[in-house]
Each structure stands twice: as C-alpha cells, then as structure tokens.
C-alpha distance (Angstrom), angle and dihedral (degrees) to the residues before:
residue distance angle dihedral
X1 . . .
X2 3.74 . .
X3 3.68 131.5 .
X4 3.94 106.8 -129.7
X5 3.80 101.3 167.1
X6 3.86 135.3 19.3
X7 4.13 128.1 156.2
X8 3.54 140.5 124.1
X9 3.63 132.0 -72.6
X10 3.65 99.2 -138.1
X11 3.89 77.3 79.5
X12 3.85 111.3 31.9
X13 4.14 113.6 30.8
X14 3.67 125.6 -150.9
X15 3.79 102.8 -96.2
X16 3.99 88.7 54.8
X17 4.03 94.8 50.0
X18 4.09 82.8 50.0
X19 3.21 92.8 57.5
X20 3.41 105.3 36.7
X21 4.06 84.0 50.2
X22 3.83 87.1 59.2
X23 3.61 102.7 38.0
X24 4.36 85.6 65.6
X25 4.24 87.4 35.3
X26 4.07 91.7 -128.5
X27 3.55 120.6 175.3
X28 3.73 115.6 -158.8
X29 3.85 133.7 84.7
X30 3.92 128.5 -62.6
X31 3.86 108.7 -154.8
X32 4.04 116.1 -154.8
X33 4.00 105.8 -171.1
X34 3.77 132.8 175.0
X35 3.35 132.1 163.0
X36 3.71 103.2 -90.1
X37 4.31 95.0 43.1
X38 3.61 143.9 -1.2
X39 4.14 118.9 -140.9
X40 3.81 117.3 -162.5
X41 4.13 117.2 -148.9
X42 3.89 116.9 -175.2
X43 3.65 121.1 -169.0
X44 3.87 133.8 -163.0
X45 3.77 120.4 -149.4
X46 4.15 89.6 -21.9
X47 3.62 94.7 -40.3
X48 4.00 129.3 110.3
X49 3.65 108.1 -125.4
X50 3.74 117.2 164.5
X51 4.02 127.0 5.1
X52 3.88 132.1 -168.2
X53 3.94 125.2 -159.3
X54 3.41 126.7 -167.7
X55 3.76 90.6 -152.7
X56 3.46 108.8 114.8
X57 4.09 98.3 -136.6
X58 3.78 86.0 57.7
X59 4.15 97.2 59.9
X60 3.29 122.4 112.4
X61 3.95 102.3 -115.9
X62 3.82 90.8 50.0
X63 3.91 94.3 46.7
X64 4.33 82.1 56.6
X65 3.75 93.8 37.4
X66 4.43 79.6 59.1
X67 3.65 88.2 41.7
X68 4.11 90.6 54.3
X69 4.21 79.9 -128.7
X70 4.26 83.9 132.2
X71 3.85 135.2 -5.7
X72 3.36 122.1 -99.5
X73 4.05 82.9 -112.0
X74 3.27 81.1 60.5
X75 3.81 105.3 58.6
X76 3.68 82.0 33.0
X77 4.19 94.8 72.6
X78 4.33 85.5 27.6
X79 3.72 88.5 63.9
X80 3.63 98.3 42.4
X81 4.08 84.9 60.0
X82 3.99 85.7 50.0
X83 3.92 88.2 56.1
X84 4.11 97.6 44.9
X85 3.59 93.4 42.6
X86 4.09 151.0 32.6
X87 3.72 97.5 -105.2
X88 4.27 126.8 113.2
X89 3.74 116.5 -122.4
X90 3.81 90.4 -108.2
X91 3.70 93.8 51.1
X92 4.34 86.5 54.4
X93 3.64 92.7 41.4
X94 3.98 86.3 48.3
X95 3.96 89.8 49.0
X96 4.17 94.9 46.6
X97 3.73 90.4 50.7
X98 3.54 96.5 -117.9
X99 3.60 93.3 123.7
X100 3.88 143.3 35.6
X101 4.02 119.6 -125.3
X102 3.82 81.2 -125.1
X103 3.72 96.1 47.3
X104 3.47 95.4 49.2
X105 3.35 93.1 45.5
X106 4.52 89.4 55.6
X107 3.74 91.1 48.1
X108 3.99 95.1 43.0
X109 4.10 82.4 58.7
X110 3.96 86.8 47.6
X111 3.65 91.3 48.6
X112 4.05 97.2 49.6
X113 3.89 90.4 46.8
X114 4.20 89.8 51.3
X115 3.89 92.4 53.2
X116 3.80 87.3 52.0
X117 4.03 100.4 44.6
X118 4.00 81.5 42.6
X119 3.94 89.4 61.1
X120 3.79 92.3 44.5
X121 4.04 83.6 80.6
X122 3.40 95.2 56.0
X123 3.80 123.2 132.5
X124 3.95 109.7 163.0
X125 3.12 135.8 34.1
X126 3.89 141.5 63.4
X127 3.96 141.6 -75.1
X128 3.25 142.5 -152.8
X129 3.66 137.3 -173.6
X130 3.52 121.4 -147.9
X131 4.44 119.3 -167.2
X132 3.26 123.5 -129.3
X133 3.30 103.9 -7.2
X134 4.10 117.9 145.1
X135 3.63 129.9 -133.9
X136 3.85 111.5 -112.8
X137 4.18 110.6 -74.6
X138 3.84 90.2 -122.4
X139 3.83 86.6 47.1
X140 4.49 107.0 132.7
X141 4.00 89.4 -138.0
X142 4.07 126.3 -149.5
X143 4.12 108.6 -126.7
X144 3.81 91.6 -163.6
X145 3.97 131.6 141.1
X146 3.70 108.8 -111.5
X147 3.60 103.1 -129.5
X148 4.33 87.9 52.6
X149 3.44 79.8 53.7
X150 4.26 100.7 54.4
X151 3.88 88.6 39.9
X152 3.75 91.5 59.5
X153 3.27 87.1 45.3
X154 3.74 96.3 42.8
X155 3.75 89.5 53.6
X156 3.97 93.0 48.4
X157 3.62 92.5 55.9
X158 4.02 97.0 51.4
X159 3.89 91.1 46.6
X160 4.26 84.2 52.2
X161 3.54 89.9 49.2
X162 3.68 98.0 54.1
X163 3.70 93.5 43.2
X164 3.83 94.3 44.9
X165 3.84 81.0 68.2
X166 3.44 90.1 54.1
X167 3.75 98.8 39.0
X168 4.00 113.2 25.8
X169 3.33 92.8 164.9
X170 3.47 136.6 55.9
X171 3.96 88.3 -167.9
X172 3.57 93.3 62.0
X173 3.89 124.1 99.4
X174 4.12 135.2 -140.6
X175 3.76 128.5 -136.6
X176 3.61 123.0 -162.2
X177 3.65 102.0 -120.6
X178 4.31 94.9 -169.7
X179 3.48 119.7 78.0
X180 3.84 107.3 -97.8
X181 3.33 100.3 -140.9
X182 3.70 95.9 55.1
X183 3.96 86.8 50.6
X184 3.74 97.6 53.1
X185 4.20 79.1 56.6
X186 3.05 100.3 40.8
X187 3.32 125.7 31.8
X188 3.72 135.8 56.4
X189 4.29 125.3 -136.0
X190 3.56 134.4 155.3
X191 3.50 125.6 -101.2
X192 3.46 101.6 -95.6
X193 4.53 92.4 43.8
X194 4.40 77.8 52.7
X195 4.00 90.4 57.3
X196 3.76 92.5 39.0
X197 3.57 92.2 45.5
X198 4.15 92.8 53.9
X199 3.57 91.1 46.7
X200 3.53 92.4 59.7
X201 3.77 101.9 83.8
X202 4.01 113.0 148.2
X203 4.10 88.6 -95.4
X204 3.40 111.7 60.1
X205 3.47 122.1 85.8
X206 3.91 118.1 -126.5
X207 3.37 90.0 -116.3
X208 3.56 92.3 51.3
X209 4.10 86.9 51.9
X210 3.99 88.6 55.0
X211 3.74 91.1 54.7
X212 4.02 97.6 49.2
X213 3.46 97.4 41.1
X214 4.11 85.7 71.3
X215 3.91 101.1 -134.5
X216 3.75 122.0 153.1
X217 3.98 88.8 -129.3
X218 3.85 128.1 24.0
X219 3.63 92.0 -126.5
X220 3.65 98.8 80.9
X221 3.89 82.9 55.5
X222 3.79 97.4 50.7
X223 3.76 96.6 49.5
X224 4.24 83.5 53.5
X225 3.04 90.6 53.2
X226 3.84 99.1 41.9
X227 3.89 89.9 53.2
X228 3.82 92.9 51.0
X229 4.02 89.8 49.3
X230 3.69 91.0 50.4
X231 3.79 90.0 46.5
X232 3.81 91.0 57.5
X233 3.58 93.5 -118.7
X234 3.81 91.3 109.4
X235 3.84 138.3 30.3
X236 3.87 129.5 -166.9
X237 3.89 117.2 -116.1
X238 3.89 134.5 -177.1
X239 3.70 111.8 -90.8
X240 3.80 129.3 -87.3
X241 3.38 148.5 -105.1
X242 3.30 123.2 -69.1
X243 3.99 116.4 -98.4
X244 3.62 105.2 -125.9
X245 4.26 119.8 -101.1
X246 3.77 110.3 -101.5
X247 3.77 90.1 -118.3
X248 3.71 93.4 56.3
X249 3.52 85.2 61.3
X250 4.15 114.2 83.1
X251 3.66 115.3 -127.4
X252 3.71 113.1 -113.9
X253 3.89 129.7 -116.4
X254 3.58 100.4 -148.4
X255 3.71 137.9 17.6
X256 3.98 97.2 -126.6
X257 4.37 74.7 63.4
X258 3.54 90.2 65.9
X259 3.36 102.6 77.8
X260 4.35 138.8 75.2
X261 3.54 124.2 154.3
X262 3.47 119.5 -155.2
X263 4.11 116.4 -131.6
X264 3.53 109.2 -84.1
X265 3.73 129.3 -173.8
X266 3.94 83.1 -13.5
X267 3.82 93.4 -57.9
X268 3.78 127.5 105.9
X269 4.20 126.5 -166.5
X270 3.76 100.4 -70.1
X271 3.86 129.6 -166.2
X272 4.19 119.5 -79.5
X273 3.66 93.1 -72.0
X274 4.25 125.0 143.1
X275 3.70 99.9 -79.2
X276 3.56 108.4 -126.5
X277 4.08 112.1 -162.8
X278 3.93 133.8 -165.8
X279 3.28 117.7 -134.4
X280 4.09 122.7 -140.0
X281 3.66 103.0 -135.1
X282 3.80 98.8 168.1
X283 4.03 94.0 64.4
X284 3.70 106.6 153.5
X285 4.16 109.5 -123.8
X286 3.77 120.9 -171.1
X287 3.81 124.1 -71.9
X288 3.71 105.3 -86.1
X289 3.72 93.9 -135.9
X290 3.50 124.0 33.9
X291 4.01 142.8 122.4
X292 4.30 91.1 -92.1
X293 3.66 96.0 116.4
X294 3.34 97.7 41.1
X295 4.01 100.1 55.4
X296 4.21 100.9 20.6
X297 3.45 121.6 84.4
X298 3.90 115.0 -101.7
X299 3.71 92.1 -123.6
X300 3.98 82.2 65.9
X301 3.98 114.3 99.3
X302 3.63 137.8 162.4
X303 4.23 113.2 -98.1
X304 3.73 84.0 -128.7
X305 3.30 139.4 27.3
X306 3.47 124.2 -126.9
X307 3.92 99.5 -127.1
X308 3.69 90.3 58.3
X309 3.97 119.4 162.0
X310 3.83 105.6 -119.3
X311 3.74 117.3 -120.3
X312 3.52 119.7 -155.5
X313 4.26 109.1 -167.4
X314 3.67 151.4 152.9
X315 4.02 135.5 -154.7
X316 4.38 99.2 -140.3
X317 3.38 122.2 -176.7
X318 3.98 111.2 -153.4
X319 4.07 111.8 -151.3
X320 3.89 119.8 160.9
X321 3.88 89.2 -5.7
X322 3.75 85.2 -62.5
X323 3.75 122.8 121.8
X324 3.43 140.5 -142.7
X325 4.37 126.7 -170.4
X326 3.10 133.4 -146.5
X327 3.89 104.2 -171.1
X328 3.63 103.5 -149.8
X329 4.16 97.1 -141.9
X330 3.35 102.7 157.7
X331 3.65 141.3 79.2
X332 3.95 89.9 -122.2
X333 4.33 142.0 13.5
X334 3.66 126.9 175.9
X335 4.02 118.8 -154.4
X336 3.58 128.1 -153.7
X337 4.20 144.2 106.3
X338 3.46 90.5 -88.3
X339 4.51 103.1 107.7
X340 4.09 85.5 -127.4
X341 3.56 94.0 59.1
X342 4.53 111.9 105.2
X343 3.55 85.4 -124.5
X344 3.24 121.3 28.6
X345 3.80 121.3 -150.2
X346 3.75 117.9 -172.3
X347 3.86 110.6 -155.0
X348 3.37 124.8 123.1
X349 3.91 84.0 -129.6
X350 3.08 87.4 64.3
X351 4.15 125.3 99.8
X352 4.05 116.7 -129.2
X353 3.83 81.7 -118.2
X354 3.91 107.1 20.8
X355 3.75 113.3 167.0
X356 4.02 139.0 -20.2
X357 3.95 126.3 -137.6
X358 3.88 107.4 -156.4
X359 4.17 116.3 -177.4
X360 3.52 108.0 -122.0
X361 3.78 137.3 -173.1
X362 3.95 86.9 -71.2
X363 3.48 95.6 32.4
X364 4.18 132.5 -93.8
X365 3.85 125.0 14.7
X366 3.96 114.3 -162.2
X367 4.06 100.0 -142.9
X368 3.52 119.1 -177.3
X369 3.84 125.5 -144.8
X370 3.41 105.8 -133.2
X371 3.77 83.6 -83.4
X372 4.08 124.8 -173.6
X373 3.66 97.8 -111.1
X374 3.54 100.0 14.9
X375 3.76 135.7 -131.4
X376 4.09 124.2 -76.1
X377 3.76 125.8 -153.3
X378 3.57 111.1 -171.0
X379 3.60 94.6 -9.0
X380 3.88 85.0 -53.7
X381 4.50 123.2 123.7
X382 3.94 93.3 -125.6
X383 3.58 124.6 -171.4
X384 3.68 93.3 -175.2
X385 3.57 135.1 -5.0
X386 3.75 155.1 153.0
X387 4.12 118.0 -109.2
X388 3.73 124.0 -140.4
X389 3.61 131.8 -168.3
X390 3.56 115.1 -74.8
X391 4.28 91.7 19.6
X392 4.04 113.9 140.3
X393 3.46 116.8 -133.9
X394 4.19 118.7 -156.4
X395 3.63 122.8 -160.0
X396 3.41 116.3 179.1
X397 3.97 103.0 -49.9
X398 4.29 92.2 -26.3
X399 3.86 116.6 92.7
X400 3.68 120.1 -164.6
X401 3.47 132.1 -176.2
X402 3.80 122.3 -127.0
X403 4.39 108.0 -144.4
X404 3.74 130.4 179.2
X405 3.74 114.9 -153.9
X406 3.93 95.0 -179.2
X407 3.58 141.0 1.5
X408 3.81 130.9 -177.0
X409 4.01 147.7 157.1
C-alpha cells in the first residue's frame, strides 16, 4: 500500500482526479474526506468500480426504504441482525426474503454509482490516493465506460444547480397555492407530478417530500416539484411548526378519548345521528374542447374523472353503543397527532402525519404515510387500499369504522 496522490479539493474537483486516475490506469482507492463524511472510490485499471459513503442518505437500506423495496420496520429488525451478528445488510435482507439475489444485486450497482455522482459536487475537503489497494471480494462492481459515467454525472450536477435556486433549502416546505379541487378537474399530470403534487401539503418539508415519494435519487423529485412551482400550482413557504414529541403528548384513558376533529367546512364530529350530506353540483370539469391532447404528454391524465360514481360516507367511532360521525365531505383528510391534521388523533402511537383518505373514482382510499406503526384495515398492515362499507380502520390503539350511506352516478 502506497500513497501516490493526496491534496485538497478546493483545488482539484472530482471529475479531474477521475480522469486523471484513468488516464495512468491505477487501481487502488481514492479517499475524499471532510469533516462531516468520508466516501471511498476504488478503481480497476483507471476505472471506478465500487464506492462506499459514510453518509447516511447514501446506505443501502435507506436508498430501498426511498425506493418502497422494504419498510422502514423492515430495515429496522434487518439492522438489528447486522449489529448481533457478522452478516452484511444484503446478506439479512437476502435471508428475510425481502429481497431477490438479482434485485439486490441492480440496486447495489445503483447505490455505488449515487455515492460517486454525490462526490462530483464536492468543493472542500481532502483526498487521498491509495495504490494497489482492491475493492472488497464480495464487492457488486459497476462495468461502466468512464466518460458515460462523468456525463451522467455532469448532467446531474447542472439540473441540482438550477433547482438549488429554486429550492435552497431542504428544510423549507411547499403549499399548493390552486384550489385542488379545480386541479383534479382540470388539469392533466403524470402519475408521478399527481403523487408529488399530494404530498405537497404546507407541512412537509421538501426533503421530507423527496423521501416519500420513493425515488432512488432526490432529483427526480426536485424537478417535479420545480415544474409544478413554475406552473403556479405550488409555491415555496418557510417551514412549519414543530409536531409535538410523543412524550409531550399525555397518554389517553380510553379510546372514545382519542379522537377531536377540527371544524371543517363549518361542521364539527356530531353525535350518531342520520348523516345528511350536500352535494356540490356546480364542480367545474375540464373544457370539453381544447388543444390538451395535442400539446400534453400522453402519460398526462386528469386525477378524476369526470363521470365519477358519487360516494356518500362517514368515519364513526362506536363507544358504549354510542356513536360518533365523521362525515367524510371532502375530496381529501389527513389523520395524525400532529394539531394540523382533519382529524386529530392523540396517541402516542400515533405518527404527526399518520395516514390520508383521498375519494376516488369508487369512493375513499385509506393511504398511509409511511407511518411508524403503520395503518391496519381489517386487522391487515396496508400501504394502500380501497375502503368498503362496513371496513375497520386501526390507528394506533383507535378503530373506526368506514360507512357509506349512499352512492350514485
């Protein structure tokens, strides 16, 4: 092991040593440290091959946790293995099932070629590089020409450099600034803008949106949410509040405790009564002829269409054989302990922002939001799914019951 090169990168950036590294074919390992991580790139014959990082966004489990590959319960008990044992978190994942051997082998690749476009941004710090040192034997290695390689990278750092105009801050939050209802109607985005666009709710943080929209690299996110800002539909606000500290919280006696509901549309929880529901009539749908199709991209549709069935439906929580509604009138409600949720539930079980129900073409969808102990549907961990009359939903230690007194075309 010899040291051959070492300097600072305030003088000589990433690309360059890359390069320079392949230019004179080394093989050995170029260290980049600063004083909040330290990333690891080995090369073979000139060519980068495998990386480490000991920042935590660029780990393995984290980068599936984005990808929705395995829950964060998931890594949770997989790590805990790691610690009591000898065994790599791919080899546990492996064992548990979670994972194929070819899967983990694709997103080991993906992993090794985000801790090397991640030190392409690099300003500070120093470097080493070591001779003849080998990457580790069990090592999932990229076979990739080097100058594919710096134009990916390339590209990746101009697209963060316009968006770090837009976004300087992780920490900050977006607002949708258009009235939702007249963009489920009205406008047309593709899947992925749709998700983005419902995760944006005034209270999470845009880093926070990056991680629950599930892609391997915050990028995609950023340029979603760049288009949407541009379009109007969104606007970037100072951060929020605080949600309070589970301990803060008292622990409740009983389970008909759990549950406030903040005023909405002028109409708090009220005693088991017959719900009685207005209907919106005058719901704006798109123009019927217009240039859409011809200029938007086809992978653009509407979130709703208009010939939607029309769902009429209550949450009701049953406690000595009284009931109490929660007449579902909107198109949207989030639940949680957080104070900003629609209905509030306070148990320390509970996440700040537990789960979401959004009407759909059939009419609600219990979504939960990547919450801590999840949400249960007929005694069933959901991620997503459809609710049907009758259905029990479980938050924490509170069970509601989901009810639909009328439906129609």
């Amino acid at each position: 092991m010899e040291r051959v090169l070492e300097g600072e990168l305030s003088h000589f950036n990433v690309p360059d040593l890359l390069t320079f590294l392949h230019m004179g074919t080394r093989t050995g390992v170029l260290t980049l440290e600063r004083a909040t991580q330290e990333t690891k790139l080995f090369f073979r014959e000139g060519n980068p091959i495998f990386a480490t990082s000991s920042k935590p966004e660029l780990r393995l489990g984290d980068m599936l946790v984005r990808l929705g590959k395995v829950t964060q319960e998931g890594l949770d008990v997989a790590l805990a293995e790691v610690q009591v044992g000898r065994h790599r978190i791919g080899q546990v994942l492996l064992a548990r099932g979670l994972l194929s051997e070819t899967e983990l082998g694709l997103f080991l690749k993906v992993q090794v070629s985000e801790v090397i476009f991640e030190s392409f941004v690099w300003q500070e710090g120093l470097f080493t590089f070591w001779d003849q040192i080998q990457a580790p034997p069990t090592a999932v290695t990229l076979d990739i020409d080097l100058q594919n390689l710096l134009m990916e990278g390339m590209r990746r750092i101009d697209e963060r450099g316009r968006l770090s105009e837009v976004f300087p801050d992780q920490a900050l939050c977006v607002e949708t600034v258009a009235n939702p209802e007249w963009v489920k109607h009205s406008v047309t985005m593709t899947p992925e803008e749709w998700k983005v666009f419902f995760l944006a709710d005034g209270r999470r943080s845009i880093g926070e949106i990056c991680r629950l929209a599930g892609n391997p690299d915050d990028l995609a996110t950023l340029q979603v949410l760049h288009n949407l800002v541009m379009a109007k539909l969104l606007v970037v606000a100072s951060p929020t509040e605080a949600p309070p500290a589970p301990e803060s919280i008292p622990a409740p006696e009983e389970v008909g405790e759990l549950f406030t509901q903040r005023v909405v549309d002028g109409r708090p929880a009220v005693a088991a009564a017959p719900v009685s529901v207005e209907f919106a009539t005058g719901v704006r749908g798109p123009r019927v002829e217009d240039d859409t199709k011809e200029v938007v991209t086809p992978k653009a549709v509407q979130y709703m269409p208009t010939g939607r069935r029309l769902t009429v439906s209550r949450l009701v929580l049953l406690k000595d054989n009284v009931e109490t509604s929660f007449p579902l009138l909107r198109d949207t409600y989030t639940l949680g302990r957080h104070k900003n949720n629609d209905i509030v539930i306070t148990d320390p079980k509970v996440s700040s922002f537990h789960a979401r129900l959004d009407r759909s073409a059939e009419g609600f969808t219990l979504v939960d939001l990547k919450s801590r102990n999840g949400s249960f549907l007929n005694g069933k961990r959901i991620e997503s799914a459809h609710l049907d009359t009758g259905d029990e939903v479980r938050l924490g230690t509170a069970k509601l019951q989901y009810r639909v007194d009328y439906t129609a075309q």
